[in-house]
C-alpha positions in Angstrom: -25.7 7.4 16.1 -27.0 11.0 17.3 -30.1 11.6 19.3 -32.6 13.6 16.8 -35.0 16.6 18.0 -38.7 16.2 18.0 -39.4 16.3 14.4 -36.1 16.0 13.0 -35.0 13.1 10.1 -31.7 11.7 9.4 -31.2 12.3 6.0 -27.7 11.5 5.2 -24.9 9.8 6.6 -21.5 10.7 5.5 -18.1 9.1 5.8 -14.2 9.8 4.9 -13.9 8.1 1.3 -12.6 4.5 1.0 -9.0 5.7 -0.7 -8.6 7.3 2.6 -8.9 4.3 4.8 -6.5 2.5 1.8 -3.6 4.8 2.1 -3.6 4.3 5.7 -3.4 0.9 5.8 -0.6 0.9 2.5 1.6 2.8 4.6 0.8 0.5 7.7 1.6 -2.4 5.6 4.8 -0.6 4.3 5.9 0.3 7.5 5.3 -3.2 9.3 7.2 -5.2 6.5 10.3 -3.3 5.8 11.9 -3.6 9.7 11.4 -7.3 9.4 12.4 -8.0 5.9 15.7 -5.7 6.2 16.2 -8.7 9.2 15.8 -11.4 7.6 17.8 -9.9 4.9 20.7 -9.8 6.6 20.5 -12.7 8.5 20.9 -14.9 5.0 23.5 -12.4 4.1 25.1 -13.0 7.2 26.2 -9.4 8.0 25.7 -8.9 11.8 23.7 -12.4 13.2 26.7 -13.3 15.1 27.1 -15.1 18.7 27.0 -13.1 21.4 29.8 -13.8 23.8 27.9 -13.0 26.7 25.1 -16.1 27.6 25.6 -17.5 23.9 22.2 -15.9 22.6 22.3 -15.5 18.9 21.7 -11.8 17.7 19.2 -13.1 15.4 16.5 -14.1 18.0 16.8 -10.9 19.5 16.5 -8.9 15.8 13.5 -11.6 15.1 11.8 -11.0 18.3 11.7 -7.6 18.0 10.5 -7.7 14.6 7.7 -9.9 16.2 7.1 -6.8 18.4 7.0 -4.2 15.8 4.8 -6.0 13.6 2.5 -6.2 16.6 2.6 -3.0 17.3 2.2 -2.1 13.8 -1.2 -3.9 13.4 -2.4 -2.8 16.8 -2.2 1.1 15.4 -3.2 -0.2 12.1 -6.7 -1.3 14.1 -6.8 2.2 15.9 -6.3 4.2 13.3 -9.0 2.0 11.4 -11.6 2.4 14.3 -10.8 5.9 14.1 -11.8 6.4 10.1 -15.1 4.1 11.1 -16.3 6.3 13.8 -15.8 9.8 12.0 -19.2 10.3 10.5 -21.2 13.7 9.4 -25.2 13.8 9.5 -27.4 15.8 7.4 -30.7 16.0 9.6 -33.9 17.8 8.3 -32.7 20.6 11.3 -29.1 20.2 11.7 -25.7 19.4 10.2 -23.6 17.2 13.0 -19.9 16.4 12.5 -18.3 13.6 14.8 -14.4 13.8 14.6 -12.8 10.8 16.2 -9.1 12.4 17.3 -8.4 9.0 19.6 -9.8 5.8 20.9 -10.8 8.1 24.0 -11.1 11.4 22.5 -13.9 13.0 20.3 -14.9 16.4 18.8 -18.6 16.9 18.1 -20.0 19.8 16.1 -23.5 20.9 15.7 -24.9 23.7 13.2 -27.8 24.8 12.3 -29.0 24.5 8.8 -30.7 27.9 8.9 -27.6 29.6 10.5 -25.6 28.2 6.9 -24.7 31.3 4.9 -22.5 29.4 1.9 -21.3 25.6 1.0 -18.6 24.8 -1.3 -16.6 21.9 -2.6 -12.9 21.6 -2.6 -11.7 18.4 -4.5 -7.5 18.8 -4.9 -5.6 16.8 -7.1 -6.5 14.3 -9.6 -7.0 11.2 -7.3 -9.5 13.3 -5.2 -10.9 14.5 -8.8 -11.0 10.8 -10.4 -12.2 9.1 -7.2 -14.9 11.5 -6.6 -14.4 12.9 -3.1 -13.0 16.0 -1.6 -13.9 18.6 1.4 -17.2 20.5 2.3 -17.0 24.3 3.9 -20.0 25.6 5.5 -19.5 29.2 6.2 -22.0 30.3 8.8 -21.6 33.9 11.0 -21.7 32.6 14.0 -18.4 32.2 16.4 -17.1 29.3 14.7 -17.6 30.6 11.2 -16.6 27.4 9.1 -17.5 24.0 8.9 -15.3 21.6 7.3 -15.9 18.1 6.8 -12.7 16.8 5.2 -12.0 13.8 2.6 -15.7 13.3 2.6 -17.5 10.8 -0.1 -19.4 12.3 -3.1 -18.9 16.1 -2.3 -21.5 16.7 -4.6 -24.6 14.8 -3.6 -23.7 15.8 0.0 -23.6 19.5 -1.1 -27.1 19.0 -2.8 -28.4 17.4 0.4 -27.3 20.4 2.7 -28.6 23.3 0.2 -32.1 21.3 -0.2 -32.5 20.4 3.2 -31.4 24.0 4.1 -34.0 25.7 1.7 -36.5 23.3 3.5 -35.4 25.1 6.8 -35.4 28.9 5.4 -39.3 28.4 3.6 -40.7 26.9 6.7 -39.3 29.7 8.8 -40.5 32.1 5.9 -44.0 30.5 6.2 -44.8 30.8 9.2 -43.5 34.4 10.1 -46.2 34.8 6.9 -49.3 32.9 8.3 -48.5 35.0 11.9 -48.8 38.3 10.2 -44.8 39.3 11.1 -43.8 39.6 7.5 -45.1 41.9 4.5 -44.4 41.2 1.4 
């Protein structure tokens, strides 16, 4: 959770879609069975499980507990990489538009910008699954030093988009308002 300004609402939390977190874990899966199941494979086929001369281990308790291992470390990354996709989150505040990248379990990027610094947002969805699923990337050009904004693989593109410009209109008429009411402006 971010800390808000005096006077400032959440509006909208945003995560990475849920096909996202899927094909992470399918190729997790993928990657923790095959190792083992080539193994155990070839231990009822017999190719290699022979007795090794040397203390009278058999090969296959060696291949099988390193299988154990790699599954292990397989789920342990599976559960990193999962914590990772939970704790990358955008906000839409009433003032601000906050992105919280989680790179590692130790390591995170946090970007703040201003919704009346926010000169253009668009929607990138590539591909058919992005297309069918309904979710896709967010750029928010600004002219400051870091001139885009991208918040990547994002749920509902759309309804987030709406969110920004609305909220961001919000921001720009307030502003306009009161430059009006202190005599600044002419129009």
């Amino acid at each position: 959770m971010i800390k808000l300004e005096e006077g400032e609402n959440l509006i909208l939390e945003g995560r990475k879609h849920w096909f996202v977190a899927f094909t992470n874990i399918f190729g997790f899966f993928i990657s923790a069975i095959i190792p083992p199941a080539v193994v155990f494979m070839s231990d009822k086929w017999d190719f290699t499980m022979e007795i090794i001369n040397s203390g009278g281990i058999k090969l296959a308790y060696i291949a099988y507990f390193f299988c154990f291992v790699w599954v292990l470390f397989m789920w342990m990354l599976l559960f990193i990489n999962l914590t990772n996709y939970y704790l990358d989150v955008w906000y839409v505040t009433s003032k601000r538009l906050v992105d919280i990248n989680q790179k590692t379990l130790f390591y995170r990027d946090e970007a703040v910008l201003r919704l009346e610094n926010i000169q253009d947002v668009a929607i990138a969805s590539k591909g058919i699954i992005q297309t069918l699923l309904g979710f896709g990337n967010i750029r928010a050009q600004t002219a400051g030093e870091r001139r885009e904004f991208i918040m990547r693989n994002i749920a509902n593109p759309e309804k987030v988009k709406e969110v920004i410009t609305l909220e961001q209109g919000k921001v720009k008429d307030k502003a306009i308002s009161v430059k009006v009411e202190e005599g600044k402006i002419n129009q």
